[in-house]
N, C-alpha and C positions, 0 to 999 in steps of 0.2 A: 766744672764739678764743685760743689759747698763741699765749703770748708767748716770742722766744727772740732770744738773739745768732744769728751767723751760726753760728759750729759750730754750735750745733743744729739747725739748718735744713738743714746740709749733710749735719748724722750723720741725721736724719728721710728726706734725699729717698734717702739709700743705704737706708733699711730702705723705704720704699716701694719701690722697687724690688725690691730684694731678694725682696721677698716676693710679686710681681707675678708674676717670669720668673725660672726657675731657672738658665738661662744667664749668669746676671749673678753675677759672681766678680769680688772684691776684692783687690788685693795691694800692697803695697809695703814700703817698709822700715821698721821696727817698729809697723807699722798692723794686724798681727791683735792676739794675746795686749794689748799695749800700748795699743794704739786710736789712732799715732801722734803723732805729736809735740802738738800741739796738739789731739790726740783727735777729732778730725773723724770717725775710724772707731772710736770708742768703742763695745763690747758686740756688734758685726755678728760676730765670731767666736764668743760664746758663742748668739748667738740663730740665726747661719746654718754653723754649723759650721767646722771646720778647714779644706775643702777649698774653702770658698767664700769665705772671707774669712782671708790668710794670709802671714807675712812673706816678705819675698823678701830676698834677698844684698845685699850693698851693691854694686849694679851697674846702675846706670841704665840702661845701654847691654842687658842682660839682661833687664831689666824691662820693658824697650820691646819688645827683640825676643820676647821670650815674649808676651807680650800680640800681638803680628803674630800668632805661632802661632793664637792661639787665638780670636782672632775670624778667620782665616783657617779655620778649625774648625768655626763655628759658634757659637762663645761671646763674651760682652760685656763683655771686661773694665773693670774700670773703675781705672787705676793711678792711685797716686800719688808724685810724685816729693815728698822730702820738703821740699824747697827748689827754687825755680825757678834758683837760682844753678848748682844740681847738677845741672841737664838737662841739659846740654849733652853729656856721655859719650853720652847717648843720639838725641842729633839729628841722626846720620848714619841711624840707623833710621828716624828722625819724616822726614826729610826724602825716604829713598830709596825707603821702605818703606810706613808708613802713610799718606801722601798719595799717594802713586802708586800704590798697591793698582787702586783699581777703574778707572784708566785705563790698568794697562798690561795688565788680563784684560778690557778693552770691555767692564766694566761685568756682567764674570759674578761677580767676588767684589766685596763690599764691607767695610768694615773698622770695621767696630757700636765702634769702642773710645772711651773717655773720658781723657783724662792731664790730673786734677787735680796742683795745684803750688801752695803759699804764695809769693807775690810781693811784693816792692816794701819799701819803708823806713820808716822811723817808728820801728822797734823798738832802735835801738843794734847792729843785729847786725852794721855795719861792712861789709865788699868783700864778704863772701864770703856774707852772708845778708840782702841789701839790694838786687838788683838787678833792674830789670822789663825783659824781653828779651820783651816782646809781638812789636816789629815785627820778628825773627826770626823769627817765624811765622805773619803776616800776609803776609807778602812769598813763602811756600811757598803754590802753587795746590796745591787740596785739602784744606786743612786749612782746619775752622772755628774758632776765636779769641772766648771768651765772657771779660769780666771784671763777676762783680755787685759793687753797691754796698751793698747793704739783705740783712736776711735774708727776708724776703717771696721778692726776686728769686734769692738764690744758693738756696732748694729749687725755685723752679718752672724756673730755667735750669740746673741738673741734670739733673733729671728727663728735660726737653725734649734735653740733649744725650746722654743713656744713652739717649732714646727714638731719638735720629738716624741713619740708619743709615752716615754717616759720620763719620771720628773728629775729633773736639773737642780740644782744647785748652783748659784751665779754670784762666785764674788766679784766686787767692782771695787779695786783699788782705789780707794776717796783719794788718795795722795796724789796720785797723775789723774784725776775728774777734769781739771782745767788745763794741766798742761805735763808733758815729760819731765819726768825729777834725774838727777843722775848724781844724787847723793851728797852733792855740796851743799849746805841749808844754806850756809852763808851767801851765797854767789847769786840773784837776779832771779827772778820765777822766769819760766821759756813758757809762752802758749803757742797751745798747738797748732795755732795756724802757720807754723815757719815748719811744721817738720812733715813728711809728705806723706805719714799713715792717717793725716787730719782731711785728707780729701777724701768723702764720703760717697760712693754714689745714690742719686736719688730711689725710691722704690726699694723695692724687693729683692737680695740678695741674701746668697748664704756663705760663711766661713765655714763648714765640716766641724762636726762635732769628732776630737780623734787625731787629728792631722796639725801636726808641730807646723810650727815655722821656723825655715831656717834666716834667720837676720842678719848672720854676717857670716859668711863665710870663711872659712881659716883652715890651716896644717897645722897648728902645733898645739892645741889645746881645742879641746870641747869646754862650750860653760850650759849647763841646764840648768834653767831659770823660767820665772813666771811674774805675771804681775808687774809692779813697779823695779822690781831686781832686771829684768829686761832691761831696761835704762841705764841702772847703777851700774851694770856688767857690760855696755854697749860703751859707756864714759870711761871707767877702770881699763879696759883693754886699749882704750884709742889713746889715754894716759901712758899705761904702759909699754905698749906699744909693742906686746906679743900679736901673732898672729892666730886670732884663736876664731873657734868659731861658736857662735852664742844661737841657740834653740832657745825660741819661746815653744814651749810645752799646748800653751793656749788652754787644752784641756787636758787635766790631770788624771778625769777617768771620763772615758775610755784614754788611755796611755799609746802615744803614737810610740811604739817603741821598735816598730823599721829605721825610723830618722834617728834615735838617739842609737842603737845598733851600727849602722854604717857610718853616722861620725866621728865615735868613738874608736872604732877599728880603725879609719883613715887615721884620726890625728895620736891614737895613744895614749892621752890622756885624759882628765874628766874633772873638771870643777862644780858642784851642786850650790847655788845661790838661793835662798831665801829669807824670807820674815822671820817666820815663826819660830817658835823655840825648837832647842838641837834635838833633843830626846822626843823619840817620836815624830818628830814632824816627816814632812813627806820627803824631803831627801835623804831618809833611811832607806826606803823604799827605792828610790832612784840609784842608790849608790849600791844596793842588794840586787837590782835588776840588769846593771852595768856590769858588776861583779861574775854575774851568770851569764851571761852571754860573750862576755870581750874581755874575759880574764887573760888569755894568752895575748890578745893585744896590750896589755897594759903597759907601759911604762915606768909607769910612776902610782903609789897609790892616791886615792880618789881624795880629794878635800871638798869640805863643805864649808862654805860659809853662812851662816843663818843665824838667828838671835839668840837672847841668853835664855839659861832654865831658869829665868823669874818673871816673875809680873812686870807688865811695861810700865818702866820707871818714866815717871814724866819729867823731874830735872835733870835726867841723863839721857833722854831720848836721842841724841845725837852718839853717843856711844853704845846705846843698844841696838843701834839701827845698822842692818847690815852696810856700812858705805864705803867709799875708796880704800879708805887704811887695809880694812881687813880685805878686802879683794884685792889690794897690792900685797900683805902678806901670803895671800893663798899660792897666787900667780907666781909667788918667786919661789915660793914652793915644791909648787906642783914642775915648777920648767925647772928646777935644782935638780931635782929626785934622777 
């Protein structure tokens, strides 16, 4: 079985597809000729031609709305914004347009589109190419919300969101593209050909759009988490050496919320890991949906760990970034209480 980081899993599940359904067309901003930034659409314009894999303007806001056009068409686009920082010209469209498609035609059009987008920190890229705006689009009825951890899961939760025949929202943690982080900057990159979610199989596969994964099992703590915190929370625990048990989420809507239900009542207690800033962000959500359901189970009350309420500082990025310190304060926490 290949082995691969995440871009290649990502640039694989666009040529399975690709070569699946000929309605499926590729565009964004220097992602044909180029293969964008980070080359995730690397070689798809020379193997599927110009008109199906092709740069678009520097216009979020354009890129979104063409992309309506065209699966309102009949066709599957699959965009990419080249930064999640830079969506936002285009989220009056995501918000008015591609979620509300097929309830405001009762369900006679649907809206087949994917909007891939590189999210979240680790990289030095400071305010402007650091920031995770998930629960922006978690909080829009109609739209599904996917972030993988592993390159295994980012080709089979592609695939499964180009197969959906509603549109997606796909963040791609730029921080683990090349290899698993676990929150030490200082300590060696790891690529992912030594850790065994990097064995990809060939072809056509799907991850479920929905359906958590449970990655380590444990008694004495739950940790929900997504994205790159996967890692941070898989390192933190094997440091500290509670026995907890850590749920990648995978997708945040639809919410597997069977799997975070039954291991919360097992273990009693609940740790929420993320990026993005505290107010608002989506382990309010998480910590409110835990609260309702496994309040007599609880033990201890719930911590979150996640970023600060400011703009991402670029010479403290190592102290805004959720990493060991704070998941060792949480852990002693949450197992004091």
């Amino acid at each position: 079985m290949a082995t691969m980081n995440m871009i290649q899993a990502l640039n694989d599940a666009h040529k399975v597809m690709m070569a699946r359904d000929e309605d499926i067309v590729v565009f964004g901003e220097d992602i044909g000729y180029f293969g964008g930034v980070f080359r995730v659409t690397e070689g798809l314009q020379k193997q599927f031609g110009k008109t199906r894999a092709f740069d678009a303007p520097i216009s979020e806001g354009g890129i979104v709305s063409t992309a309506v056009g065209m699966a309102a068409y009949g066709l599957k686009p699959v965009i990419e914004i080249q930064f999640a920082d830079y969506i936002y010209p285009g989220y009056d469209q995501i918000v008015s347009e591609v979620a509300k498609m097929r309830y405001r035609t009762a369900g006679e059009w649907t809206m087949p589109m994917v909007i891939r987008t590189p999210y979240g920190g680790g990289i030095f890229g400071g305010q402007t190419h650091s920031q995770s705006p998930e629960s922006l689009f978690t909080h829009i009825a109609g739209l599904k919300v996917v972030v993988p951890s592993t390159p295994y899961d980012a080709k089979g939760l592609l695939i499964a969101a180009i197969d959906d025949p509603d549109p997606v929202i796909f963040f791609e943690p730029k921080r683990i593209y090349n290899g698993p982080f676990d929150g030490h900057h200082d300590r060696p990159v790891k690529p992912w050909s030594k850790h065994p979610a990097s064995e990809v199989p060939e072809g056509h596969y799907i991850v479920p759009l929905g359906k958590a994964a449970i990655v380590r099992e444990g008694n004495d703590l739950t940790i929900l988490t997504y994205g790159t915190m996967v890692h941070v929370a898989l390192a933190s625990v094997g440091e500290q050496g509670v026995d907890a048990e850590v749920i990648d989420l995978r997708t945040l809507v639809p919410l597997d919320l069977d799997t975070i239900e039954q291991s919360v009542k097992k273990t009693g207690r609940c740790v929420v890991v993320h990026e993005a800033p505290r107010t608002s962000g989506f382990g309010g959500e998480l910590v409110a949906q835990v609260q309702e359901r496994c309040f007599y189970h609880l033990e201890a009350p719930i911590e979150r760990v996640t970023g600060w309420d400011t703009p991402y500082p670029h010479s403290y990025e190592w102290s805004y970034f959720p990493g060991p310190k704070r998941m060792k304060k949480a852990l002693e926490k949450v197992m004091a209480d």
